[in-house]
C-alpha positions, 0 to 999 in steps of 0.5 A: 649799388655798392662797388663792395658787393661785387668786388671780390679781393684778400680784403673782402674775404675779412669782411664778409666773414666779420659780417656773417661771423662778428662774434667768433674768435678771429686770432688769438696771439699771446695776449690778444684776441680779436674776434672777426668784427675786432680783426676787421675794425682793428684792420679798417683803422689801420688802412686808414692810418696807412693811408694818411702816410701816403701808402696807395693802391700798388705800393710795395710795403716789406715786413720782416717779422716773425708771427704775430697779430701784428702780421695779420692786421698788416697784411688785411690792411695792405690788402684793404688799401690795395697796396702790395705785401712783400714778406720777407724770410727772418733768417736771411742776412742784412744784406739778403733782405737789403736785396728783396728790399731794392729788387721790389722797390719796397718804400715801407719796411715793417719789423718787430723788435727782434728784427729791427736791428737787422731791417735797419741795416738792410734799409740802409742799403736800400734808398727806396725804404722811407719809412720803418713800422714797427708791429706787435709780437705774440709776447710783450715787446716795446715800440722801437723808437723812431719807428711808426707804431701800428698800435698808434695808428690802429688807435688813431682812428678813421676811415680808409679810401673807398676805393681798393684794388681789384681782382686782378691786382698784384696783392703780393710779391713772394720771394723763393731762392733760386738754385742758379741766381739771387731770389726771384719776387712771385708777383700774385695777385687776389685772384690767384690766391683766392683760386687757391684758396678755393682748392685748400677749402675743397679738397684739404677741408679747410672749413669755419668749423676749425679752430687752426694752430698757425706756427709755422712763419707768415712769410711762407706762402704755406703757412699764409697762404693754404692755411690762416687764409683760407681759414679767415676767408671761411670764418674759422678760429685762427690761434698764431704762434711765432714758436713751432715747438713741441712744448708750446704747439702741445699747450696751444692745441689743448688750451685752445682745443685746436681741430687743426694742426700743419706742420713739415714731417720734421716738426711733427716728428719733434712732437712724436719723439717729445718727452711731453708727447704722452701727457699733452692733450691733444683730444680735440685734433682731427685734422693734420697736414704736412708739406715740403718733404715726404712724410716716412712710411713708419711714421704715418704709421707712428701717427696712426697709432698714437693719434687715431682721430687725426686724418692726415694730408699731404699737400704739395706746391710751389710759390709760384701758383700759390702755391697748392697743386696736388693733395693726397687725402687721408684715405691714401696716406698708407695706400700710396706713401710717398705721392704728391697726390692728385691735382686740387680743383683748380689746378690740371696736371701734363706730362711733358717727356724729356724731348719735350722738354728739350725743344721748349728750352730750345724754342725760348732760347733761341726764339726761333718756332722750330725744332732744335737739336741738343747738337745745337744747344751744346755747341759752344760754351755759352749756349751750355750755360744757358741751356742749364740755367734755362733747365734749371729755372724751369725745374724750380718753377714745376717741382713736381718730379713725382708719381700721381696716384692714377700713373703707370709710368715710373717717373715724369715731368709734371706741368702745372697749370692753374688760373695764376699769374706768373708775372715777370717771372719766366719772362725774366728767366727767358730773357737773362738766358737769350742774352747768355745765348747771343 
């Protein structure tokens, strides 16, 4: 039997859908359109060409680059080989990025032409970089010399490896700013995401039917993560824009006549405040979602009346389980303004009180399976900062300081729980606070 048929991984996800869709629209990206076969074809052939410069199953490969139809045959054809994609974010300095580069051990740092100039000085700090790719963008750009081009590589032809990674291998490493230190890599693997991705098609509706606006970066677990993958994955049109602004995101929804829109409330709100709004054709939008922030009560209500065939969703996360935890629907957007929402299907929520909370910071600091005093822990000066280091990190890993729909109470600690892997990530924060501690 082939191993294929059993294998379940990001990777397998393109191929099914070029097998059970082969002549939809996969991704439109400026002049590009791919149908699901041609995505598929485009990103077997560039595994292969991957493959025969010495990219194998667990290597790190970086990109730095906005949206594009590059991105996405990058990151299918990293998946196809099992190496590891680390995305990193366009806006951070040379030596920011030169930090991602080394923490992960990258050897490959893909870029587009706008880029190039500043992943060239980060590779500079960074000895494991060997080689640099350049990618394709959404408007015409030329190949940057001395960079191996991914459209050679795509033309050249051939066949990838028969053997790929499996379900429980790190497919990707994504980054997220520390509040008290450098940026820590999430290591996430194909299960986890997929188990995500499972929760953003039950529970935001994410379906084959839609034809989805992607605007917002690739290198955020948002826009990659909740929406153009479960979007492929469920065999959907996928329209990809490097430009979240209203004049563009008007033109793409009408032109495409995209179904699907997500946005934070700040871009939603340019659109709403956009001379353009009243003229752009928007008939064919019927599902819009927001994150990062809460969406203001008059607004929803702006939106409700200016858009009556659009339903909304508030999803809400974090990197670290991939990041979708709870969703409030359409149906609660005016009911219950301002909530996260419930959890999604593969995720469960607990409430941990504040002395809970104490004693499991006490616990990892001090190694020890009994109760700490906070006497204890704000002893001496030392231990303080570990302590709050300690609180801090744990903060940035359960963000979720929220009141779900079905709570009394006026405030909690929510603890998510998920069927994810945070790899190396409270090991770490544990062990830099241990060391603070003695």
């Amino acid at each position: 039997m082939d191993a294929n048929l059993r294998r379940q991984t990001l990777s397998d996800t393109l191929r099914r859908s070029a097998a059970r869709v082969p002549g939809r629209l996969g991704i439109a990206c400026g002049a590009t359109r791919w149908t699901y076969a041609e995505l598929h074809g485009v990103c077997e052939r560039l595994a292969a060409g991957f493959a025969a410069r010495g990219i194998r199953r667990g290597d790190k490969v970086a990109v730095l680059a906005r949206n594009s139809h590059g991105f996405v045959a990058l990151r299918y054809a990293l998946m196809r080989l099992g190496a590891v994609i680390v995305p990193i974010n366009f806006m951070l300095q040379a030596d920011d990025v030169a930090f991602i580069l080394n923490h992960s051990g990258a050897r490959m740092l893909a870029t587009d032409s706008g880029m190039a100039e500043v992943g060239r000085k980060a590779a500079a700090l960074a000895p494991h970089v060997s080689e640099f790719v350049w990618l394709p963008s959404e408007e015409e750009s030329a190949p940057v010399e001395g960079m191996t081009n991914v459209l050679a590589l795509i033309e050249a032809g051939g066949e990838p490896p028969g053997i790929g990674p499996e379900s429980p291998d790190v497919a990707q490493i994504v980054y997220t700013s520390g509040t008290e230190s450098r940026p820590k890599g999430v290591q996430l693997t194909h299960d986890a995401i997929l188990w995500q991705y499972v929760s953003c098609m039950v529970d935001a509706s994410i379906s084959g039917d839609d034809v989805a606006v992607h605007a917002l970066p690739l290198y955020h677990c948002a826009q990659l993560d909740v929406f153009l993958g479960p979007s492929i994955y469920a065999g959907g049109v996928n329209i990809v824009t490097a430009k979240p602004v209203p004049d563009n995101i008007f033109r793409l929804i009408g032109r495409e006549r995209a179904t699907s829109f997500f946005a934070p409330p700040t871009v939603w709100i340019s659109m709403l405040r956009s001379p353009g709004f009243d003229a752009a054709d928007l008939s064919s939008l019927r599902k819009g979602y927001y994150g990062a922030s809460i969406m203001p009560v008059e607004v929803l209500r702006e939106m409700a009346r200016r858009m009556q065939d659009v339903r909304l969703w508030n999803l809400y996360g974090q990197t670290e389980i991939a990041p979708l935890a709870t969703m409030l629907g359409p149906e609660d957007q005016l009911r219950k303004p301002g909530s996260c929402g419930r959890p999604v299907l593969n995720v469960e929520e607990d409430q941990v009180t504040v002395g809970q909370m104490i004693q499991f910071l006490g616990r990892r600091l001090t190694m020890e399976d009994k109760p700490v005093s906070l006497h204890r822990l704000l002893g001496n000066t030392r231990s303080q900062r570990a302590l709050v280091a300690m609180f801090l990190a744990l903060l940035e890993l359960v963000r979720l300081q929220a009141i779900l729909l079905n709570q009394d109470r006026n405030f909690s600690e929510i603890f998510i729980k998920k069927h994810t892997e945070f790899e190396g990530v409270i090991s770490e924060i544990a062990s830099r606070a241990q060391d603070d501690w003695r």
